[in-house]
FILUM-650519 format. One line per 8 residues: number of its first residue (from 0); their letters; for each residue x, y, z of C-alpha. Coordinates in nm, 2 decimals, always signed. Example, Ala and Ser with C-alpha at 12.3 -4.5 7.8 and 13.67 -1.06 7.14 Angstrom:
<rs>
0> AS> +1.23/-0.45/+0.78 | +1.37/-0.11/+0.71
</rs>
This chain:
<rs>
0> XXXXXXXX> +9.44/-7.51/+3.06 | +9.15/-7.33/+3.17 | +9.34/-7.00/+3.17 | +9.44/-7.06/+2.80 | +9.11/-7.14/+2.69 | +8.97/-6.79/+2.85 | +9.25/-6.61/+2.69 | +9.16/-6.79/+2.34
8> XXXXXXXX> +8.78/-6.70/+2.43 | +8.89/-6.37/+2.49 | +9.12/-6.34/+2.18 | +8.78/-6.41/+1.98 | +8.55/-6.17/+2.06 | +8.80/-5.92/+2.04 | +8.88/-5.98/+1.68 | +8.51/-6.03/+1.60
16> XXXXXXXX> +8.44/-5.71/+1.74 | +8.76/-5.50/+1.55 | +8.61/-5.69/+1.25 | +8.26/-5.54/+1.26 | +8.33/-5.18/+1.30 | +8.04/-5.10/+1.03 | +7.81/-5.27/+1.28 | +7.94/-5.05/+1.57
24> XXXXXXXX> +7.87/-4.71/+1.39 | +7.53/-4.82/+1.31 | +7.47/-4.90/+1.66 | +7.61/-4.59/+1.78 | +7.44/-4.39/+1.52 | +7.11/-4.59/+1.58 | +7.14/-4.52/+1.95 | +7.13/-4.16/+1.89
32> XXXXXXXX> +6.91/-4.13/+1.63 | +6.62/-4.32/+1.82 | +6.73/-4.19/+2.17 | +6.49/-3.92/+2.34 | +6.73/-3.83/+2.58 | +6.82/-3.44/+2.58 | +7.20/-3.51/+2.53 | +7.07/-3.69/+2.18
40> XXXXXXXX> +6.83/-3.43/+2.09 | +7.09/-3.19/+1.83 | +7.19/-3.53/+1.68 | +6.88/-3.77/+1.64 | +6.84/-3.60/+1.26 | +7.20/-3.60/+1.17 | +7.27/-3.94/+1.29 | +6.97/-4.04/+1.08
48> XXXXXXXX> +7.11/-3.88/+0.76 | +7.46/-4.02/+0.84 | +7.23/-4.42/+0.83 | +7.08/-4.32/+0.53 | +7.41/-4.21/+0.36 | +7.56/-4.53/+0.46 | +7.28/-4.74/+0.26 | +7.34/-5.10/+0.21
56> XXXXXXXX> +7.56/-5.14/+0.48 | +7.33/-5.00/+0.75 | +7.02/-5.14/+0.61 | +7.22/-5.50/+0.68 | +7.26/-5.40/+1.03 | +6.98/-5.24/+1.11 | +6.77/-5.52/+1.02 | +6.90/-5.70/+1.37
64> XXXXXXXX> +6.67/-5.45/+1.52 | +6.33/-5.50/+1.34 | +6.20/-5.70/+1.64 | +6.20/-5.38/+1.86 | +5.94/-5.31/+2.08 | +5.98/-4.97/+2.12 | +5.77/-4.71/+1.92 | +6.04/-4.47/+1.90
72> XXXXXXXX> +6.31/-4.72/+1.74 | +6.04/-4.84/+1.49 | +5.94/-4.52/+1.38 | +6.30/-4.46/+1.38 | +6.41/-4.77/+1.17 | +6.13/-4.70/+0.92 | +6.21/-4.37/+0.90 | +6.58/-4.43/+0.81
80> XXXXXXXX> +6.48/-4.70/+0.55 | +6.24/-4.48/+0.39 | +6.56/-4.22/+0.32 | +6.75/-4.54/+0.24 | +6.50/-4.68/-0.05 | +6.53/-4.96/-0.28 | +6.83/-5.09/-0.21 | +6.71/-5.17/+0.14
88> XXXXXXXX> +6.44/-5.44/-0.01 | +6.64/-5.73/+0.04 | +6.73/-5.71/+0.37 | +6.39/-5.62/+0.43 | +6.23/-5.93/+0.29 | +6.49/-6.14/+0.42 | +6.33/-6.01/+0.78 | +6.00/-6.14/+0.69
96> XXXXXXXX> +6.08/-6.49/+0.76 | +6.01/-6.44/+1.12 | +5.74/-6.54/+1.35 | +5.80/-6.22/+1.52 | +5.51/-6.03/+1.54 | +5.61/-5.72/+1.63 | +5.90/-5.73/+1.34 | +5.70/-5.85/+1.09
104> XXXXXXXX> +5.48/-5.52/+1.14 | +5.81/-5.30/+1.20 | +5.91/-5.48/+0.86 | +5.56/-5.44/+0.67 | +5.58/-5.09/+0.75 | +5.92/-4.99/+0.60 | +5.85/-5.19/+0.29 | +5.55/-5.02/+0.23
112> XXXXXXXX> +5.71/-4.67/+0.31 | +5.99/-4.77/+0.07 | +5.70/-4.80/-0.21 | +5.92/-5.13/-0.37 | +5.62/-5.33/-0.61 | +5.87/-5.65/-0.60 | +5.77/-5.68/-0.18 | +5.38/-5.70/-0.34
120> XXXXXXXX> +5.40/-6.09/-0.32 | +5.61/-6.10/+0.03 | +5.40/-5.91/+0.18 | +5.06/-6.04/+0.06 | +5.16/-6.38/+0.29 | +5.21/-6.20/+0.57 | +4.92/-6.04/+0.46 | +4.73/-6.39/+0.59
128> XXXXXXXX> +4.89/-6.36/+0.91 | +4.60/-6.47/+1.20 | +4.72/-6.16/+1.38 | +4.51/-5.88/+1.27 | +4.72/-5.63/+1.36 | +4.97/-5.74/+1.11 | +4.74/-5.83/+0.84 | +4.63/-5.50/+0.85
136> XXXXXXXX> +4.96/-5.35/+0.81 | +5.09/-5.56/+0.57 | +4.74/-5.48/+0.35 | +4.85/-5.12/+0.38 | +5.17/-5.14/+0.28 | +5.07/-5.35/-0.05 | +4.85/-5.05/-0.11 | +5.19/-4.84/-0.08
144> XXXXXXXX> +5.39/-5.06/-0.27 | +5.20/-5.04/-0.58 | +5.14/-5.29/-0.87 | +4.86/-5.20/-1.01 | +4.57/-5.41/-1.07 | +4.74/-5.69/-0.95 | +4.78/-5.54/-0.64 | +4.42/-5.44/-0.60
152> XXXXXXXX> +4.31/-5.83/-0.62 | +4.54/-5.91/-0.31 | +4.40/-5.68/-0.11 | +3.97/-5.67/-0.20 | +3.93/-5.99/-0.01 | +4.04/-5.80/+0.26 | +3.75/-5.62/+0.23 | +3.50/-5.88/+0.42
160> XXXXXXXX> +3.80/-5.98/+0.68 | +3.65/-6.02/+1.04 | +3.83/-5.73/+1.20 | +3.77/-5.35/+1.10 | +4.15/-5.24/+1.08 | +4.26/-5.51/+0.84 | +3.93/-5.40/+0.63 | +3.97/-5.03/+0.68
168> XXXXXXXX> +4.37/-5.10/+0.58 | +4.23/-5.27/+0.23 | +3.99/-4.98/+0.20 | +4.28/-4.75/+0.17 | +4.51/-4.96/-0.06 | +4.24/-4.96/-0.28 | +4.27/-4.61/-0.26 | +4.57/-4.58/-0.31
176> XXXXXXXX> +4.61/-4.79/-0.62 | +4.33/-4.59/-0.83 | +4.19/-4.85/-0.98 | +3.87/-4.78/-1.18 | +3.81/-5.16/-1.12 | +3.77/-5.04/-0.75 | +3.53/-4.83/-0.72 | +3.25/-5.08/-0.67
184> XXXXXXXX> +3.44/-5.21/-0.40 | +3.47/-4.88/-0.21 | +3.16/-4.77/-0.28 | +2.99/-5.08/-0.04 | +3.27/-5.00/+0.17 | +3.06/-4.66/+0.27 | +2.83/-4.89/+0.41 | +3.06/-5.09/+0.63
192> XXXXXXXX> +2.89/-5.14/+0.97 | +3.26/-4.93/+1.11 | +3.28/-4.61/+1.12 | +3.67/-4.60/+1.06 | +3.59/-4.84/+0.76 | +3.28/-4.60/+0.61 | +3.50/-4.28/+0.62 | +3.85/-4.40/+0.52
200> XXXXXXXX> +3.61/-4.55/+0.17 | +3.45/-4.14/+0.16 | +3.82/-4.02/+0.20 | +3.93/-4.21/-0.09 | +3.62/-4.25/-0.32 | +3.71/-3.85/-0.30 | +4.06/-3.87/-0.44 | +3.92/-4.06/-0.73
208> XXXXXXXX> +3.85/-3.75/-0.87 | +3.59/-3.77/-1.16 | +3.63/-4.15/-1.19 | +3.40/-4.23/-0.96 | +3.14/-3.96/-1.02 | +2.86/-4.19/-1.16 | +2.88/-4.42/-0.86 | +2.86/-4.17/-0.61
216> XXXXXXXX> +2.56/-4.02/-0.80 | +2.41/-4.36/-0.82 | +2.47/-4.44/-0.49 | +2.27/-4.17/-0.35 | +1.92/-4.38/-0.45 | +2.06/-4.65/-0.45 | +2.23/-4.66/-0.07 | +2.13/-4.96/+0.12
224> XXXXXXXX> +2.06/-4.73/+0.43 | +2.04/-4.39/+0.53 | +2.37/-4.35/+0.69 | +2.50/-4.44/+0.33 | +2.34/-4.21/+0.19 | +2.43/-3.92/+0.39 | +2.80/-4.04/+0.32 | +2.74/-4.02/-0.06
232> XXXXXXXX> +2.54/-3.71/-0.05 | +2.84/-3.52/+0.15 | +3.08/-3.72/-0.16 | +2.83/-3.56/-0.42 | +2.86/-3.24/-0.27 | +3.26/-3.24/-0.17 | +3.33/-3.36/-0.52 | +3.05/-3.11/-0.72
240> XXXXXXXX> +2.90/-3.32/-0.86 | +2.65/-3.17/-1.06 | +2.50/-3.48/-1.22 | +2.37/-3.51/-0.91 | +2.18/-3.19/-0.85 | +1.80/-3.32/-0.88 | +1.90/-3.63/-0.69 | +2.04/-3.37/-0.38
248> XXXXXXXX> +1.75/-3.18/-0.39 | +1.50/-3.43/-0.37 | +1.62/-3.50/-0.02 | +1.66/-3.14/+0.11 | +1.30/-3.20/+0.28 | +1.34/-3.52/+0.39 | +1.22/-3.63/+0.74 | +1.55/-3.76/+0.81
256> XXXXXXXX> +1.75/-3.46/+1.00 | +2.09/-3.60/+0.83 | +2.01/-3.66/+0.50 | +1.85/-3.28/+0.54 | +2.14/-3.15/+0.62 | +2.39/-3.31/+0.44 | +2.15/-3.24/+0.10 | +2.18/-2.87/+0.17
264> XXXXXXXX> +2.58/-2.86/+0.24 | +2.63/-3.05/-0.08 | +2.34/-2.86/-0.34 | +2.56/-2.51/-0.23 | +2.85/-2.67/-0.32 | +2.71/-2.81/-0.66 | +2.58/-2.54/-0.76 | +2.87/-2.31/-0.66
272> XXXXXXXX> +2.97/-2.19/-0.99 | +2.67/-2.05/-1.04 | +2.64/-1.66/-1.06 | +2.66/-1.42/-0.81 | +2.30/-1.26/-0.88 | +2.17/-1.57/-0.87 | +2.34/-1.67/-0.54 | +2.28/-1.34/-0.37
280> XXXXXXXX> +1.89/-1.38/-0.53 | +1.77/-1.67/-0.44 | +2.05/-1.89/-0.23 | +2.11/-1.70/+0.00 | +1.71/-1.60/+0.10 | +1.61/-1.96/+0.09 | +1.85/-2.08/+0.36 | +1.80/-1.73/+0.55
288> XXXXXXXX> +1.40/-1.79/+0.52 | +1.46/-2.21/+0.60 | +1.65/-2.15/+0.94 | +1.37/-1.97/+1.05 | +1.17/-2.27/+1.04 | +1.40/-2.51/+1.12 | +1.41/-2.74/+1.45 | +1.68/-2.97/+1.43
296> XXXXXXXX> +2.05/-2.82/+1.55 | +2.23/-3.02/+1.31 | +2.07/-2.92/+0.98 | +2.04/-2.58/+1.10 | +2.44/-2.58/+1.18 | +2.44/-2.69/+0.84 | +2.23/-2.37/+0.73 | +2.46/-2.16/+0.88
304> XXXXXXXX> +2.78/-2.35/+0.71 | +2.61/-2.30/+0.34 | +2.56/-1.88/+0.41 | +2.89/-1.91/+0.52 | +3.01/-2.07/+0.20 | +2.87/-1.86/-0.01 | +2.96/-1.54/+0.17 | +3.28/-1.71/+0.09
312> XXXX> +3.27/-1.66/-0.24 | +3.11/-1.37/-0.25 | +3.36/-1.21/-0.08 | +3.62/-1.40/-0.31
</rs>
């Protein structure tokens, strides 16, 4: 009886197994997609292309795996559902309802590399996750996935969250949508008490282009502190602003070495379409005739960077 009942057993898993041969290439091709053993290395990219061809049916398979711990699978699994797109979603969502920590921010990941807007409201409840870690990356990939202005709501609360990376992560979705309604918002981001926080809002306040020129300018007086203000005195001068000119030169002899410096890196940039003559003319000699007198090594480095801009351009 026993014997019989093994046999049966054995019968089984022998026809589940012929019955899933799908799920055995993907494994295979997973294996040696995410493997970094030499005898892997000529196929890792083929056997990635050969997942992404097969579409729906690997993204079913491969969503057995989302719970890896291994860097090199996740970065291989969101890699392969990035090539995959859209029609990965479900699957994807489907893996969300997990208390998994590690695959909800494997999962979170590939969604937002996918760029799919209908993962916006899946994602914004993992987004309240009490694991910062994936908060933050779910906040990211909302920013990656789109929608809008809708989108931009989800994520400001984010922006007072207790933890830097989850803030810093809403910093950049916000930058990522472009909306004008968010410029505010990143703009007291610069004064963030992180530094990650602070730059990631200069990086992006940046790629707002023209939008968020008036802010920037205003922000210059207006900055709550002086490490502020450097930030939107370098945006003022990466940007070129020239709306800003009188403000940027009203701190080029300020007692504070970094708004010194980052005044005079910003007024040759603002003034950079000025012409030659007067560049070579009076430019030029005023930094020459300032490093003289200068003390501090860090607005003098900054000297030097503004004759090297304009030789720059002169030479251009």
């Amino acid at each position: 009886m026993k014997l019989r009942l093994l046999a049966i057993l054995l019968l089984c898993v022998t026809v589940t197994y012929a019955a899933n041969p799908v799920k055995d290439k993907v494994d295979r091709l997973f294996t040696q997609a995410s493997s970094g053993e030499i005898r892997y290395r000529s196929v890792v990219q083929p056997s990635k292309d050969s997942l992404i061809a097969m579409g729906d049916s690997a993204a079913r398979y491969l969503a057995l795996k989302l719970n890896s711990t291994d860097a090199r699978e996740r970065h291989t699994l969101v890699d392969i559902y990035r090539g995959i797109g859209k029609v990965a979603t479900p699957y994807l969502l489907k893996a969300l309802k997990t208390e998994n920590k590690d695959q909800l921010r494997t999962t979170s990941w590939a969604l937002g590399d996918i760029k799919d807007s209908t993962a916006v409201d899946a994602l914004a409840k993992v987004a309240k996750h009490p694991d910062y870690t994936v908060r933050s990356q779910a906040i990211e990939s909302i920013g990656k996935c789109g929608g809008g202005l809708k989108s931009a709501r989800i994520v400001t609360p984010y922006l007072h969250d207790p933890v830097f990376l989850p803030r810093k992560s809403a910093v950049a979705a916000l930058g990522r949508l472009q909306q004008p309604q968010s410029i505010p918002d990143l703009i007291k981001a610069l004064s963030d008490e992180h530094f990650a926080v602070r730059l990631t809002a200069s990086l992006w306040l940046a790629r707002y282009d023209t939008l968020a020129y008036d802010a920037i300018a205003e922000e210059i007086l207006a900055a709550p502190d002086e490490r502020t203000r450097a930030l939107a005195l370098r945006l003022a001068g990466e940007l070129k602003i020239a709306r800003a000119t009188e403000v940027i030169k009203s701190f080029m002899r300020d007692p504070d070495p970094d708004l010194r410096g980052w005044s005079i890196w910003s007024l040759i940039r603002v003034t950079a379409d000025t012409t030659r003559h007067y560049q070579r003319v009076v430019l030029v000699p005023m930094l020459m005739n300032w490093q003289t007198s200068e003390q501090d090594p860090f607005v003098r480095s900054m000297l030097q960077q503004s004759l090297d801009y304009l030789d720059t351009l002169t030479t251009d």
